[in-house]
C-alpha positions in Angstrom: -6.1 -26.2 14.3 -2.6 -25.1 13.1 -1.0 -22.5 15.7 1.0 -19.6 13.7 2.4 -16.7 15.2 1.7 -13.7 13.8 4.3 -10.6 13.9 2.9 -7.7 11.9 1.8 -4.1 12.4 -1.0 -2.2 13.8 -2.1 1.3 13.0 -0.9 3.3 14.4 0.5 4.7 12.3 -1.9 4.0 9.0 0.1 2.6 6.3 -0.8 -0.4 4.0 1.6 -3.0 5.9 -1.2 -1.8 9.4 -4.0 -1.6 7.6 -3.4 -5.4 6.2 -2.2 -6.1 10.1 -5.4 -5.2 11.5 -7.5 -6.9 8.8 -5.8 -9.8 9.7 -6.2 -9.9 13.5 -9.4 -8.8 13.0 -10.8 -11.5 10.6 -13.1 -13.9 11.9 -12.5 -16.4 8.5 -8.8 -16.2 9.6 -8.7 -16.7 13.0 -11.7 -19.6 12.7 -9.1 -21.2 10.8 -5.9 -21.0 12.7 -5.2 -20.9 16.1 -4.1 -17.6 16.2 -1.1 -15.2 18.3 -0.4 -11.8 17.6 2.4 -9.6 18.1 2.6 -5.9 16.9 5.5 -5.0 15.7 5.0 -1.3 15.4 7.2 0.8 16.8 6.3 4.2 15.3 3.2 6.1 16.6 3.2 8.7 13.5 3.6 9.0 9.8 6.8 11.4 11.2 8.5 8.5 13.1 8.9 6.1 10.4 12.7 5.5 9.2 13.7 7.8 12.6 15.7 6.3 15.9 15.1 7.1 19.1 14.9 5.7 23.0 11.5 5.0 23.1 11.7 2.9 19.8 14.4 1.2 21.0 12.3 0.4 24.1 9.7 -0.9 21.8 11.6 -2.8 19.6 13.5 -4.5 22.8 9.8 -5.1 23.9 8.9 -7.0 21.1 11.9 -9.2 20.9 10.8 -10.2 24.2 7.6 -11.2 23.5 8.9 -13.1 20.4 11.3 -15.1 22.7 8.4 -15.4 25.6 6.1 -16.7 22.9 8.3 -19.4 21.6 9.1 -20.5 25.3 5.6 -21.1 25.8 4.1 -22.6 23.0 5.2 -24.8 19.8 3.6 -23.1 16.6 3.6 -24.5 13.4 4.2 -21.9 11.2 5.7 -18.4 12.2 4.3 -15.0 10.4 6.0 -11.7 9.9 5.3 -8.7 7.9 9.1 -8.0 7.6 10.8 -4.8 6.4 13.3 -5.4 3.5 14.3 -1.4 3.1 15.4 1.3 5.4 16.4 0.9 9.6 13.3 -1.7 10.2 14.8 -4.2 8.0 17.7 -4.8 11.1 15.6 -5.3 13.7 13.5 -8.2 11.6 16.7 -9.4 11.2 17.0 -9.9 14.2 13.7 -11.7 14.8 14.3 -14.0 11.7 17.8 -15.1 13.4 15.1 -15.9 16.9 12.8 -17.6 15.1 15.1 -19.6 13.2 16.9 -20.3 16.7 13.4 -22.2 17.8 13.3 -24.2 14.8 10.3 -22.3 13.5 9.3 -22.5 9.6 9.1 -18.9 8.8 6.6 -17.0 6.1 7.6 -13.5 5.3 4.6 -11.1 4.1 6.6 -8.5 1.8 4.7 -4.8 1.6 7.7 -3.7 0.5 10.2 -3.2 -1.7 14.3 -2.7 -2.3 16.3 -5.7 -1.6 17.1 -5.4 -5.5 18.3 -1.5 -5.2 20.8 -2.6 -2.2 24.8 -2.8 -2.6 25.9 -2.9 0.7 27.9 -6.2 1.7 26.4 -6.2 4.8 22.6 -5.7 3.8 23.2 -8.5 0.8 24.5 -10.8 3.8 21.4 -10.0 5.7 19.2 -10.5 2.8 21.0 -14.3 1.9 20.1 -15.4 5.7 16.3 -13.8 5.9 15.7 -15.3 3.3 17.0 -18.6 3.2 14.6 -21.4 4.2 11.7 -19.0 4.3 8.5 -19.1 2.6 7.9 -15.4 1.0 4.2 -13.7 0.0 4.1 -11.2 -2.4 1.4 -9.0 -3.4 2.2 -9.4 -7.4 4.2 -11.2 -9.5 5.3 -8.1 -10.8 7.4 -7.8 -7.5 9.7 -11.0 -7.9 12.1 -9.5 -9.9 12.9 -6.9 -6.7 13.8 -10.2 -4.8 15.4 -12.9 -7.4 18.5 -12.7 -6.3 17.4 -14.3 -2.9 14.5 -16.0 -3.0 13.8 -19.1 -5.8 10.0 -18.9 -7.7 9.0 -22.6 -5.5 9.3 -20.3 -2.4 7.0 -17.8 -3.4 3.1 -17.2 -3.2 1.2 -14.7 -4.6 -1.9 -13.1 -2.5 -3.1 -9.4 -3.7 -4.3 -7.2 -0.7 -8.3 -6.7 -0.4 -10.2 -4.1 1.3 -13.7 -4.4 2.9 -16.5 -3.8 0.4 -18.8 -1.0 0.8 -21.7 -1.9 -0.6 -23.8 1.6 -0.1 -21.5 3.0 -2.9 -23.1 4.8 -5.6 -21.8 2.6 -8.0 -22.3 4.8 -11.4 -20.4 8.3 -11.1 -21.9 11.4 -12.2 -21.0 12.2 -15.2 -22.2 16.0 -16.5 -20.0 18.2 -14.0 -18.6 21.5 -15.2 -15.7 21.6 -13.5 -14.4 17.8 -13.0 -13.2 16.9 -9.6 -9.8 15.1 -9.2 -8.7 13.3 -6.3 -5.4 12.3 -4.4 -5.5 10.4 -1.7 -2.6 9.5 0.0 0.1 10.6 3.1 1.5 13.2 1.2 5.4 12.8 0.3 7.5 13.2 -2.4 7.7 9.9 -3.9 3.7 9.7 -4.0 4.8 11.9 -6.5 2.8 15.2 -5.1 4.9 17.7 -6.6 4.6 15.8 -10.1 1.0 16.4 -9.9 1.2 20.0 -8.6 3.0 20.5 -12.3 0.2 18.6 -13.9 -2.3 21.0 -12.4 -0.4 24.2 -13.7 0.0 22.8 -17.0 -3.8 22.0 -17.3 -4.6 25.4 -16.2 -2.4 27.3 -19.0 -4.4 24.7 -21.6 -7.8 26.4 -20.0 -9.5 22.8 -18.7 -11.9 23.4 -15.4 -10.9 21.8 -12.9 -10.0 21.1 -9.2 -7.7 19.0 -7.4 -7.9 17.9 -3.4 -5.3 16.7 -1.7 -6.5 14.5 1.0 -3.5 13.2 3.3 -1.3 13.8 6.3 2.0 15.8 5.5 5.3 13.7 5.8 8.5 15.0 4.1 6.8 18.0 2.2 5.6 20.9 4.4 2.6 22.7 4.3 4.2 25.5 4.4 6.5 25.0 0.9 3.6 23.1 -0.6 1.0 26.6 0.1 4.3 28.5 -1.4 4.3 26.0 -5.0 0.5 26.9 -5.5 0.8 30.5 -5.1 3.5 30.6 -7.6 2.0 28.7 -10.0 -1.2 30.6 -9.5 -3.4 27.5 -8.2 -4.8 28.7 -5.3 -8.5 28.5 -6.6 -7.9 25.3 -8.3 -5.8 23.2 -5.4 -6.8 22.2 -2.1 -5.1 20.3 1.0 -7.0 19.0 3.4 -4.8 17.0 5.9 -5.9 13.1 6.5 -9.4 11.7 6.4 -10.9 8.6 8.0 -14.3 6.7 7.3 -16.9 8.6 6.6 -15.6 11.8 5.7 -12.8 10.1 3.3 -15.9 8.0 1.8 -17.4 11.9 1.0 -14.1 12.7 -0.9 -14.3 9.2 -3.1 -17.9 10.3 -3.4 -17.3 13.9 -5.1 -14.6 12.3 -7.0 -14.6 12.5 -11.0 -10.6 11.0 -11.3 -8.6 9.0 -9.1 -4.9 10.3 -9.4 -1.8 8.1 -7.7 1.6 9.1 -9.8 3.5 7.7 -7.4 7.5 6.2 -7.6 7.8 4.6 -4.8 4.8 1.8 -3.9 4.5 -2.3 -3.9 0.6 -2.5 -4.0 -2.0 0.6 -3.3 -4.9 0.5 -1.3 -5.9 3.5 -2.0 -5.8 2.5 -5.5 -8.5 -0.2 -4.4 -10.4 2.6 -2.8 -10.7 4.5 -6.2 -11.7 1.5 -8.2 -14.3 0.2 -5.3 -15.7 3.9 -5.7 -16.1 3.5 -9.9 -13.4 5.8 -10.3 -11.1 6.1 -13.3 -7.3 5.9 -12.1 -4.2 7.7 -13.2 -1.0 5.9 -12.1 2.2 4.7 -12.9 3.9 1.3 -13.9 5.4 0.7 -10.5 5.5 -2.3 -8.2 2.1 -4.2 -8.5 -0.2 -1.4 -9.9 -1.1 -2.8 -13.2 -2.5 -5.9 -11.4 -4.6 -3.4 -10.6 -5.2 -0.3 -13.0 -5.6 -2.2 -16.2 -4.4 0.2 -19.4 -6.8 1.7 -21.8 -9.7 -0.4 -19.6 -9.7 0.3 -15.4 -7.5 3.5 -16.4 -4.2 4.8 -17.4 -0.6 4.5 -16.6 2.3 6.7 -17.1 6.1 6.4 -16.9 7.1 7.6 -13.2 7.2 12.0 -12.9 6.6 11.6 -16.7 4.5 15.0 -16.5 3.5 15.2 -20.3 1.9 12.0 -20.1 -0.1 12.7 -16.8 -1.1 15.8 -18.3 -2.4 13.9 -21.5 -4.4 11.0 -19.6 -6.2 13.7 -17.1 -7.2 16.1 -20.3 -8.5 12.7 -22.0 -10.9 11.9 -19.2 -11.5 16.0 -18.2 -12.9 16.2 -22.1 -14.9 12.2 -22.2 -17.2 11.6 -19.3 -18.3 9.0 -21.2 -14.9 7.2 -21.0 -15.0 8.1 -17.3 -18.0 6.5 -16.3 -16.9 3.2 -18.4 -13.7 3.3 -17.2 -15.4 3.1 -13.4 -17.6 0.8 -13.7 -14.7 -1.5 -15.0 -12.3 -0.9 -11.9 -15.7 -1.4 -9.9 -15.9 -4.8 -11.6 -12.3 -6.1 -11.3 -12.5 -4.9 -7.6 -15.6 -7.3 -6.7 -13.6 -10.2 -8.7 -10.1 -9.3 -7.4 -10.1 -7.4 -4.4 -12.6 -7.6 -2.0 -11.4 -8.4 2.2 -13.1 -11.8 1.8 -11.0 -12.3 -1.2 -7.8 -11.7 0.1 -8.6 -13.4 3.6 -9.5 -16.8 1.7 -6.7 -16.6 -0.6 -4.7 -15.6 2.9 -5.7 -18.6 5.0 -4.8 -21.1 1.9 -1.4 -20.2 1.7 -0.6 -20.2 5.6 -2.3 -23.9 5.3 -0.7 -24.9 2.5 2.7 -24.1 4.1 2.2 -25.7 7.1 1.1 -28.7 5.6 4.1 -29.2 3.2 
């Protein structure tokens, strides 16, 4: 079987590039396939380390270097795997384990769950960017996200493979569809750019045009406090309408999908939602935005809608639409249900997955 190497991250802390990581080391269709190592290359422990600097992740990073150099000592691998950083701090220290594995000879494949290289005008970042990516092979979760990376990286080197999550198939599959007061769901870690505040608005503007409603917040807190957040609702007299609830896991997230009515993501800053896979797998109509790879998912005016980024009118619009047609809601979920079992499901992804890494190895 083909050795590879695989570099990529581990929750903790849960984000999409750990959650993929641990599909992936945990995949028996993978790892049947491929003669498999695995280093993690995490090096926060919390939503509240990432993008920070400190001694101990300095440790951790010189750890991992290590390993990287130990592992190449000791065995020849045929393809080399990383889930590299292309914005912010992390993106120097893959740098650096590009210029290592290059140093063994290795052919590299770089698994992109982000986004950035395009937004970049440092010299020095551009450099950096010109050398990772020169005689790599690079996955991308859409081909909506080549244009973030097409000063660097030419179509022949590029693959395309969507992520999948595990399908639950105890899920009601047909959503309730006579409520009173329609439920609307966020699920996500709760920042800014997840564009929290942007639905916050959306919430007191649905309130003033008399639609019954509520709104949970499910999520751990990362550059918004709880504090300012509890301050926002008070002011704009949603205290009986809005709810934060800190982060879920398994079973009781599954209950918050469950009670759902809307799925609502208006984020600005994403490559390629799982939770958005989450809403669709649970039959629920999505409200997002046209950023990175989400209309691969949330088809328009069929899975869901999709609004301009913190375009507040238009969020407003799409919610009151599906608040006022359960009808639509219910189609609208059982269409996202259907493009998940064709699109996204875990086996999905690791079959598409395992392809590529053979298909590279044997070119």
């Amino acid at each position: 079987m083909n050795k590879v190497l695989f570099i990529l991250h581990f929750p903790p802390p849960i984000h999409g590039s750990s959650i993929v990581g641990k599909q992936i080391k945990n995949s028996y269709h993978i790892n049947n396939r491929l003669n498999t190592k695995y280093i993690n290359l995490s090096t926060s422990s919390s939503i509240d380390e990432i993008g920070s600097l400190s001694i101990l992740k300095i440790i951790r990073i010189i750890k991992i270097i290590i390993k990287v150099v130990y592992s190449n000592i000791n065995t020849r691998f045929d393809i080399c795997y990383l889930a590299i950083a292309i914005n912010g701090k992390a993106f120097y220290r893959d740098l650096i384990i590009v210029f290592l594995l290059k140093l063994f000879g290795n052919k590299i494949v770089l698994h992109l769950h982000n986004k950035g290289a395009a937004s970049f005008n440092n010299v020095f970042r551009k450099l950096g960017y010109k050398y990772v990516f020169n005689s790599t092979k690079v996955i991308l979760l859409s081909n909506l996200l080549y244009d973030d990376i097409e000063k660097y990286v030419k179509k022949e080197q590029v693959y395309i493979c969507p992520n999948g999550i595990p399908d639950n198939h105890q899920l009601r599959i047909n959503k309730k569809s006579n409520n009173e007061i329609v439920n609307i769901l966020f699920l996500s870690n709760l920042m800014i750019e997840k564009g929290v505040l942007i639905l916050l608005e959306a919430c007191a503007k649905l309130k003033e045009r008399g639609q019954k409603f509520i709104c949970h917040f499910v999520g751990g807190w990362k550059d918004l406090s709880q504090r300012k957040t509890e301050e926002l609702i008070t002011q704009k007299g949603l205290e009986n309408l809005v709810f934060f609830h800190g982060p879920k896991y398994n079973e009781e997230k599954n209950k918050y999908f469950e009670a759902a009515d809307i799925f609502i993501h208006p984020t600005f800053e994403d490559c390629f939602p799982l939770n958005l896979l989450e809403a669709i797998q649970n039959s629920l109509p999505v409200i997002s935005t046209f950023e990175g790879g989400i209309p691969d998912i949330v088809i328009e005016g069929e899975t869901g809608f999709l609004c301009t980024q913190k375009d507040v009118d238009c969020l407003v619009e799409k919610i009151e639409l599906l608040i006022n047609n359960p009808e639509l809601r219910i189609k609208m979920g059982e269409a996202g249900r259907k493009r998940f079992e064709e699109n996204f499901t875990l086996e999905h992804f690791e079959r598409r997955f395992t392809d590529i890494i053979e298909k590279i190895v044997n070119e």
